[in-house]
C-alpha positions as CSV (number, residue, x, y, z in Angstrom):
1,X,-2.5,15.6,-3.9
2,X,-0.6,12.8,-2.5
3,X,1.7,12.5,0.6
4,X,4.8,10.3,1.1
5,X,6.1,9.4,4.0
6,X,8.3,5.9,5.4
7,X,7.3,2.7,6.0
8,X,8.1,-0.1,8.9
9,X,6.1,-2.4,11.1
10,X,5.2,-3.0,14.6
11,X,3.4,-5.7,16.6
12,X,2.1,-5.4,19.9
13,X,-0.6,-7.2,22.2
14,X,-2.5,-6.3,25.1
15,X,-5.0,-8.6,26.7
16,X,-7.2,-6.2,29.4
17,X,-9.3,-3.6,29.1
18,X,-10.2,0.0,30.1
19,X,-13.6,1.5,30.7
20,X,-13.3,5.2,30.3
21,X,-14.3,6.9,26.7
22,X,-11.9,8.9,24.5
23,X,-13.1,11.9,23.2
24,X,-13.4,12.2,19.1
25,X,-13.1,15.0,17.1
26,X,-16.4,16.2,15.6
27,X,-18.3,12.6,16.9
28,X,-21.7,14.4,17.8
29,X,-23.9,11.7,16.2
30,X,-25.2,13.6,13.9
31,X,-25.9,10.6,11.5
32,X,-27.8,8.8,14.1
33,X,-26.9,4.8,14.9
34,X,-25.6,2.7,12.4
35,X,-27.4,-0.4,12.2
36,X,-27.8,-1.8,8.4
37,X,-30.4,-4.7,8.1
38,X,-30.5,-8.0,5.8
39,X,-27.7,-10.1,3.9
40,X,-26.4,-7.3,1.8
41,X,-26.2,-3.7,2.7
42,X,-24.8,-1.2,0.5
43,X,-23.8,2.3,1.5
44,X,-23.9,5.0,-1.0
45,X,-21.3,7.3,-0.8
46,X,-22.5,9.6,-3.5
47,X,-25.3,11.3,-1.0
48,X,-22.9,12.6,0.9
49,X,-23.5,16.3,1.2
50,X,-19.7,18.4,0.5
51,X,-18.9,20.9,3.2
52,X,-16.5,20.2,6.1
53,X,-15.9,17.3,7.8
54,X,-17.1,18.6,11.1
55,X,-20.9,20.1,9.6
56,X,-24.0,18.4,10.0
57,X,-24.8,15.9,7.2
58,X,-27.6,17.8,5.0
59,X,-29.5,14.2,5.3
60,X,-29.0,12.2,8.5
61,X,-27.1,8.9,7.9
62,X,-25.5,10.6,4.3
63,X,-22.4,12.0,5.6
64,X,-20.7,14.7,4.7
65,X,-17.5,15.1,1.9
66,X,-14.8,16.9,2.7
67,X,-12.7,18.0,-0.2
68,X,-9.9,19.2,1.3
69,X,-10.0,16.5,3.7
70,X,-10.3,14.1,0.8
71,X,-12.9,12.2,2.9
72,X,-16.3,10.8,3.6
73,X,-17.2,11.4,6.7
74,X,-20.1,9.6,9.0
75,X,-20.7,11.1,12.9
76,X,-22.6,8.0,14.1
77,X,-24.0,7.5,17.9
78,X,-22.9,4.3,17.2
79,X,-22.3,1.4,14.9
80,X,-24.1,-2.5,14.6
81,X,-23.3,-4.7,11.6
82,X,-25.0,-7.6,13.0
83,X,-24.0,-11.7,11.9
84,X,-24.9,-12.2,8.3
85,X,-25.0,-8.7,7.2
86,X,-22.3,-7.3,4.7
87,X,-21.9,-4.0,4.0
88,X,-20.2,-2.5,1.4
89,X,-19.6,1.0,-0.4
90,X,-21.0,2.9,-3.8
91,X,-18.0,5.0,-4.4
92,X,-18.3,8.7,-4.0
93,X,-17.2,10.3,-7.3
94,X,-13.9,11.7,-5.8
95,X,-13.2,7.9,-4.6
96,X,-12.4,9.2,-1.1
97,X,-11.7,7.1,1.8
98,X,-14.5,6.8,4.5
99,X,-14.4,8.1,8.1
100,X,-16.8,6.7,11.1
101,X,-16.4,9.0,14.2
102,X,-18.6,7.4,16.3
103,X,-19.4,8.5,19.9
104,X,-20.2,5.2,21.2
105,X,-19.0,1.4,20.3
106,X,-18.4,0.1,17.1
107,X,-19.7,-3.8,16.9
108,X,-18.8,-5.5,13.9
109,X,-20.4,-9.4,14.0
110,X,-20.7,-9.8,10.2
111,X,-18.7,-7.9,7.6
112,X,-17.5,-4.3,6.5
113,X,-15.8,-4.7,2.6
114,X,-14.0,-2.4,1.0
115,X,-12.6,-4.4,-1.0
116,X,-10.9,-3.5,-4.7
117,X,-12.3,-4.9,-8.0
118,X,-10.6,-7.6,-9.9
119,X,-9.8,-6.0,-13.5
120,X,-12.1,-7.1,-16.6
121,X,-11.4,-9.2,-19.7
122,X,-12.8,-6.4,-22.3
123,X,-10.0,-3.4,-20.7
124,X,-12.2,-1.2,-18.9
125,X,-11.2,0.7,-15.7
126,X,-13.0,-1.2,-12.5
127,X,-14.1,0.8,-9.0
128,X,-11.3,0.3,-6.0
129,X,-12.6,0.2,-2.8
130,X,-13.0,3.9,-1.6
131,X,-10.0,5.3,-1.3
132,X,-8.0,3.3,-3.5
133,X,-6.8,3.1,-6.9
134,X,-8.2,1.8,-10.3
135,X,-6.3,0.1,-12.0
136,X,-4.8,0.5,-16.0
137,X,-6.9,-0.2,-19.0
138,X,-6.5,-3.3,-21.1
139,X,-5.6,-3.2,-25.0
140,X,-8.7,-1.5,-26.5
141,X,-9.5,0.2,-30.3
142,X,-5.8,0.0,-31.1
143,X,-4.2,1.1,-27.9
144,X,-1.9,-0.6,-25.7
145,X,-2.4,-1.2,-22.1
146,X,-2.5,1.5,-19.7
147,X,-0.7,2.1,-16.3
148,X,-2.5,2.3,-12.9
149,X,-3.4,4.7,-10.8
150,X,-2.5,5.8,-7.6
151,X,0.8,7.1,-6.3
152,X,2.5,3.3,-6.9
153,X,0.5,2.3,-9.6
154,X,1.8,-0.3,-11.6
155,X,3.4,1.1,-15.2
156,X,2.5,-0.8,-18.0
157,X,5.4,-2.5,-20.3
158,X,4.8,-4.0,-23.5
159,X,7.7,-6.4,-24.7
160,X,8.0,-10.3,-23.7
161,X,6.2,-11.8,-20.7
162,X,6.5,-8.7,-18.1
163,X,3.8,-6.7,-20.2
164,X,2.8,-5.1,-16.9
165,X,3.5,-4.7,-13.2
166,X,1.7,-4.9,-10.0
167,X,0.3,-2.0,-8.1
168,X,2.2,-1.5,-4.9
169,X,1.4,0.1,-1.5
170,X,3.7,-0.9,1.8
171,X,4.9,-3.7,-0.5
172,X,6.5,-2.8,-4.1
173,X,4.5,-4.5,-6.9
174,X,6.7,-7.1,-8.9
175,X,7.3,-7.8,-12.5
176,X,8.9,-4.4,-13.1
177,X,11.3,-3.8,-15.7
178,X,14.6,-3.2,-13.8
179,X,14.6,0.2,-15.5
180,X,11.6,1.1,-13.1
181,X,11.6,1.2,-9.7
182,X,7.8,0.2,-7.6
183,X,6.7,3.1,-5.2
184,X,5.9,2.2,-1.7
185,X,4.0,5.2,0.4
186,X,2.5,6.2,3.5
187,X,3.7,5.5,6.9
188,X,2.6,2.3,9.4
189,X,0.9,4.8,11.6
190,X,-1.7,5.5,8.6
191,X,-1.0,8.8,9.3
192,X,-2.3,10.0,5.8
193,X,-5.7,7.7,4.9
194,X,-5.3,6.4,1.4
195,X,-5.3,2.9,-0.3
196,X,-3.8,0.3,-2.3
197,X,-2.7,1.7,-6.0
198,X,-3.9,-0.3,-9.2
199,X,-2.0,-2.3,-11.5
200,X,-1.3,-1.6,-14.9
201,X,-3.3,-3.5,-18.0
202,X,-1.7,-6.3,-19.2
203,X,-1.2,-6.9,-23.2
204,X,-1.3,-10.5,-23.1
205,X,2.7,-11.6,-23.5
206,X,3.4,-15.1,-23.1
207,X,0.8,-16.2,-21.1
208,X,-1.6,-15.0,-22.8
209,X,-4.8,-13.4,-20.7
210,X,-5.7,-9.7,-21.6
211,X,-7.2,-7.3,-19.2
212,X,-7.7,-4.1,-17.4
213,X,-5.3,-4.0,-14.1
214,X,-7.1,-4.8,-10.4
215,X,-8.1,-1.5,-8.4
216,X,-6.8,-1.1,-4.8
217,X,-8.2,-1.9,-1.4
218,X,-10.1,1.0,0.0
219,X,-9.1,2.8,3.2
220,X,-11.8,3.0,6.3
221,X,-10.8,5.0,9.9
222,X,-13.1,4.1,12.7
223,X,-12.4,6.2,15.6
224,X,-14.7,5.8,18.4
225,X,-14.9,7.1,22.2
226,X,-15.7,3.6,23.5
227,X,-14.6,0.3,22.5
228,X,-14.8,-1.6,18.8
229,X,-15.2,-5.1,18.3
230,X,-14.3,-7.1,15.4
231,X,-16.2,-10.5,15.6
232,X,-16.5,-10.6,11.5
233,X,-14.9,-9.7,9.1
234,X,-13.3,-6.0,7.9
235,X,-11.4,-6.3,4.7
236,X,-10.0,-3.6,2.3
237,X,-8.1,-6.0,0.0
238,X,-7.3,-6.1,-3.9
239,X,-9.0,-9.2,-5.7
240,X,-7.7,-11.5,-8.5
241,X,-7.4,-9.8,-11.3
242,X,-7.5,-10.5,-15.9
243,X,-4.9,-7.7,-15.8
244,X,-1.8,-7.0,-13.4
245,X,-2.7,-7.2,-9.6
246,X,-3.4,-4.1,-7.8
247,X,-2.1,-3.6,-3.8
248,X,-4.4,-3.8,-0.5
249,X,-5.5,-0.8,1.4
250,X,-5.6,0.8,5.1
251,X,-7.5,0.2,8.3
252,X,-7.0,2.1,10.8
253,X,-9.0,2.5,14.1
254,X,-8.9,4.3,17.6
255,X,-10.8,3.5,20.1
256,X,-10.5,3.3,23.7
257,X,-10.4,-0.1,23.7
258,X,-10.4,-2.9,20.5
259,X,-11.2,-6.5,20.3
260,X,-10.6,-8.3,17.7
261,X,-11.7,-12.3,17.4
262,X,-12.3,-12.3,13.9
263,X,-10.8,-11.1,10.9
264,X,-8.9,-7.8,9.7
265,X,-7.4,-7.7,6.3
266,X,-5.5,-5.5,4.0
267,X,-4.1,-7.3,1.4
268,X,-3.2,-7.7,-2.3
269,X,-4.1,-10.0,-4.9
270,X,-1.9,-12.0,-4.7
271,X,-1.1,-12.0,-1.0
272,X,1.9,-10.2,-0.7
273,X,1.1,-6.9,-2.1
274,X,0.0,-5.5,1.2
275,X,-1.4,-2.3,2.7
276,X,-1.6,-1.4,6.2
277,X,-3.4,-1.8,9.3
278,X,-2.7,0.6,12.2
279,X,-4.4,-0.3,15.8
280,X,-4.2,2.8,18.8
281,X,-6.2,2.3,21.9
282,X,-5.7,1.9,26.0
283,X,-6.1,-1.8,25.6
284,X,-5.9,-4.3,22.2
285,X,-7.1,-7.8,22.3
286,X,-5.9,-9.3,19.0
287,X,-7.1,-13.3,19.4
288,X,-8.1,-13.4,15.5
289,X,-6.3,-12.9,12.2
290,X,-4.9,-9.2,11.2
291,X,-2.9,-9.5,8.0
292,X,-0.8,-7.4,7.3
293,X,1.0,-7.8,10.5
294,X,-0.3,-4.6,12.1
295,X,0.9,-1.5,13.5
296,X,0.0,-1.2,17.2
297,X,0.2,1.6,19.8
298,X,-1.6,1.1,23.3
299,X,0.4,4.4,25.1
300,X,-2.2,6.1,27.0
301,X,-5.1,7.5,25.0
302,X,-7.0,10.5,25.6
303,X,-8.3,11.9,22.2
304,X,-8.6,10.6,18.7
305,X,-6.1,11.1,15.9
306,X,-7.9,11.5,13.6
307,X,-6.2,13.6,10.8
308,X,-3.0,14.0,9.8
309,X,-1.1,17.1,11.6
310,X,-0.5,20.5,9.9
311,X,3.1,20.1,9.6
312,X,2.9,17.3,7.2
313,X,4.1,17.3,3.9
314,X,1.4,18.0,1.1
315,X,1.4,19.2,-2.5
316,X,-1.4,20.3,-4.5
317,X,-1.1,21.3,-8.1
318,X,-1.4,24.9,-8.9
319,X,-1.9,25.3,-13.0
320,X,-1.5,23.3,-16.2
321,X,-1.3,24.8,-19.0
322,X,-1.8,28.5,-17.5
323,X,-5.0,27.0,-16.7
324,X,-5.7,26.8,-12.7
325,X,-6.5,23.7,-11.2
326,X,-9.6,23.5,-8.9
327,X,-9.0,22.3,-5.5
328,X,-11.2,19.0,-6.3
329,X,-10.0,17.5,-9.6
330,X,-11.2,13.8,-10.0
331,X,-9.4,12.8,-13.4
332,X,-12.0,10.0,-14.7
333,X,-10.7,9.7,-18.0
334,X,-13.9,9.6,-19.5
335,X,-15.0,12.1,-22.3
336,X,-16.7,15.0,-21.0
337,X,-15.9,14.6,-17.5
338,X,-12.5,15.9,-17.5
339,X,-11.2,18.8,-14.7
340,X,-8.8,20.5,-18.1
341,X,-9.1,20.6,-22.0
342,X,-6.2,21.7,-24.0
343,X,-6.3,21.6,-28.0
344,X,-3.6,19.2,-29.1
345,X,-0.9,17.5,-27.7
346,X,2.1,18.8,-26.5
347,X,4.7,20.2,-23.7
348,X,2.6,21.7,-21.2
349,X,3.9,23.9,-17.8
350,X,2.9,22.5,-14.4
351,X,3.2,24.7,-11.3
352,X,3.0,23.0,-8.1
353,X,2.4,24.0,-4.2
354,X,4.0,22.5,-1.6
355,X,3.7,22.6,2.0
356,X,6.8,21.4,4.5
357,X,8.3,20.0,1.6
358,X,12.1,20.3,2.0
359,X,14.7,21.7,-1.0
360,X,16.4,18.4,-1.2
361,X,13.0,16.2,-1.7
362,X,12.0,14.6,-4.5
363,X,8.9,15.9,-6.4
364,X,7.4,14.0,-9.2
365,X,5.1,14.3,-11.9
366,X,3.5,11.0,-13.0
367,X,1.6,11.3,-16.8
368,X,-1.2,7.9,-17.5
369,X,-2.4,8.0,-20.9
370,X,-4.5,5.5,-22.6
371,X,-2.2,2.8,-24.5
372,X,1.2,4.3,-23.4
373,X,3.6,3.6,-20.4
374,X,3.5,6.1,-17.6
375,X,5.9,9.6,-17.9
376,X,7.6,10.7,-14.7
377,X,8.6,14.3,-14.6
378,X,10.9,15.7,-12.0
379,X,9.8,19.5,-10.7
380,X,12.1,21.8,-9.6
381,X,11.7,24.0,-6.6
382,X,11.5,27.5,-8.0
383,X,10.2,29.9,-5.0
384,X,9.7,29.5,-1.1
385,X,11.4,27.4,2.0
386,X,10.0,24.3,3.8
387,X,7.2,25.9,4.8
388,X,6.1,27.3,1.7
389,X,7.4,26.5,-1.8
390,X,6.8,26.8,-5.7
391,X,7.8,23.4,-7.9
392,X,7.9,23.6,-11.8
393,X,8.6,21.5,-14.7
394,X,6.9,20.9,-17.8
395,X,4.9,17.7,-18.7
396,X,4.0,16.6,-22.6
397,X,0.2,15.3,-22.9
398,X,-0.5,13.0,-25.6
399,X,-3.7,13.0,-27.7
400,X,-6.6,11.7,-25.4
401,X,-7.6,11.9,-21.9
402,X,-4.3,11.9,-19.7
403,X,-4.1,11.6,-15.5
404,X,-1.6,13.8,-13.9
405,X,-0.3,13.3,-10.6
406,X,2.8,14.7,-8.6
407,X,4.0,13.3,-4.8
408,X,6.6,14.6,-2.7
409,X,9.4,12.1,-1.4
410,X,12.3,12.2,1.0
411,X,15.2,11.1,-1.3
């Protein structure tokens, strides 16, 4: 399910700071203190337990999924990443973004990555950073490269040099054929937590390289009842990659006050693919580097934001095929892990639910299949209002394994 909402950017500075706490949503420490140890700390988001976001972690310091959240969420007393450390994050099999609600401070002295992968020379998919987007195979066994994933992944394109296209985020990817238009999402308040989309697998083409497309940036919320200070690094950006270059992700944090003298960073590969960095407190002290240029609020803060409202758009697909769609489908396009199965290819009818999703709104079906160029499907509205509606259309699955996903757009 994705969301789609309108981009723009803001900038704004403040230099003093407040001294009364926030309250958080859900913050009750039940993770304990944050504090990883030695040069290289990785957390696993796999041991998460899955129940909702606001339930006690079935192991203390594990977290808790949230499907219908589409999150990892940590309740921390508070956070430490001390010089020297870097931490960094074992995707959860759902490749959700992470949450910290932390009812204390947040001290960041050495670095928090979720960084993207760069793609690989032999065509296989690499991880994003958590919440983020893989990117498209490479040319394998016979089959062309593939497009990326996410909801502006980059679509693959075999003739001449502009065999594939970047992944795009708040930026449209480049090297698009003109007869296909990059997808920018989400809005600069982060309103929705997602990342960076993948780029496609390039084919070689005049320059010759062949690879699987870069995965996104990851997406990380800290919100936390007293202040956060950046003194390292905290990075959610795409890396280099053999294949097409994937986009950066999100940070967002809320706090009642943040400091910032080192480094926040959401970018693409290639430095202009960015995602988005959104900053909400009482008081903001921004002396270091914060690329992209972020989004900053310091109105008077009282509570966290830390999901999106009800009345936002959403759409979650309904059926396939007649066959229903559970609530928490993870399309890894491996054999024997996939959510459907259907015998053959073909024409196949998707049903769709949307939620404040207006009549004249754009709903789309994207199709990625291995070694073809991405298939975009327009759904028609067949039942409901605003509120509550019904969207339809028919999508044709090649052999293999096949990713489906469908976003809402204001036209």
């Amino acid at each position: 399910m994705l969301r789609a909402l309108l981009a723009s950017l803001v900038l704004a500075l403040a230099a003093s700071f407040s001294t009364a706490d926030i309250v958080v949503p859900g913050a009750d420490g039940s993770d304990g203190a944050f504090n990883p140890t030695g040069t290289s700390y990785v957390v696993d988001l796999s041991l998460a337990s899955t129940g909702q976001w606001d339930s006690a972690p079935t192991v203390a310091g594990n977290g808790v999924y949230d499907p219908e959240k589409w999150a990892v969420v940590f309740k921390y007393s508070s956070v430490n990443v001390p010089a020297g450390c870097t931490v960094t994050f074992k995707n959860h099999p759902s490749r959700a973004p992470v949450v910290w609600l932390v009812n204390g401070t947040v001290s960041i002295a050495g670095t928090v990555s979720l960084n993207g992968k760069s793609g690989l020379s032999n065509g296989t998919l690499v991880e994003p950073g958590p919440g983020g987007f893989r990117g498209g195979f490479g040319p394998q066994a016979g089959l062309g490269s593939s497009p990326g994933f996410g909801p502006g992944g980059g679509n693959s394109y075999n003739p001449g040099y502009y065999d594939y296209a970047n992944g795009s985020y708040a930026v449209a990817g480049s090297r698009y054929p003109a007869s296909v238009i990059a997808v920018t999402y989400g809005d600069p308040l982060v309103s929705q937590l997602i990342g960076g989309s993948g780029g496609a697998g390039k084919a070689g083409g005049t320059v010759g390289t062949v690879g699987s497309g870069g995965s996104g940036g990851g997406a990380l919320l800290i919100a936390a009842s007293g202040f956060v200070s950046v003194a390292g690094q905290l990075t959610a950006d795409a890396i280099i990659s053999y294949g097409s270059y994937a986009a950066g992700g999100a940070i967002k944090i809320v706090a009642d006050a943040i400091d910032i003298a080192g480094k926040i960073s959401a970018v693409g590969a290639d430095g202009l693919l960015t995602g988005r960095v959104r900053l909400r407190a009482n008081t903001v002290a921004a002396g270091g580097t914060v690329s992209p240029v972020a989004s900053v609020d310091t109105a008077t803060l009282t509570q966290a934001d830390v999901w999106p409202a009800a009345s936002r758009p959403r759409i979650d697909v309904v059926s396939l095929g007649g066959q229903a769609v559970g609530t928490d489908p993870r399309a890894s396009m491996s054999i024997g892990e996939t959510d459907l199965a259907f015998t053959g290819a073909g024409s196949q009818h998707i049903v769709v639910h949307a939620s404040n999703v207006p009549a004249e709104w754009i709903v789309k079906a994207r199709v990625i299949s291995r070694g073809a160029n991405a298939q975009f499907v327009d759904l028609a509205m067949t039942s409901g209002d605003v509120s509550s509606s019904t969207w339809e259309g028919d999508v044709n699955l090649p052999e293999g394994i096949t990713a489906i996903q469908v976003r809402a757009a204001k036209p």
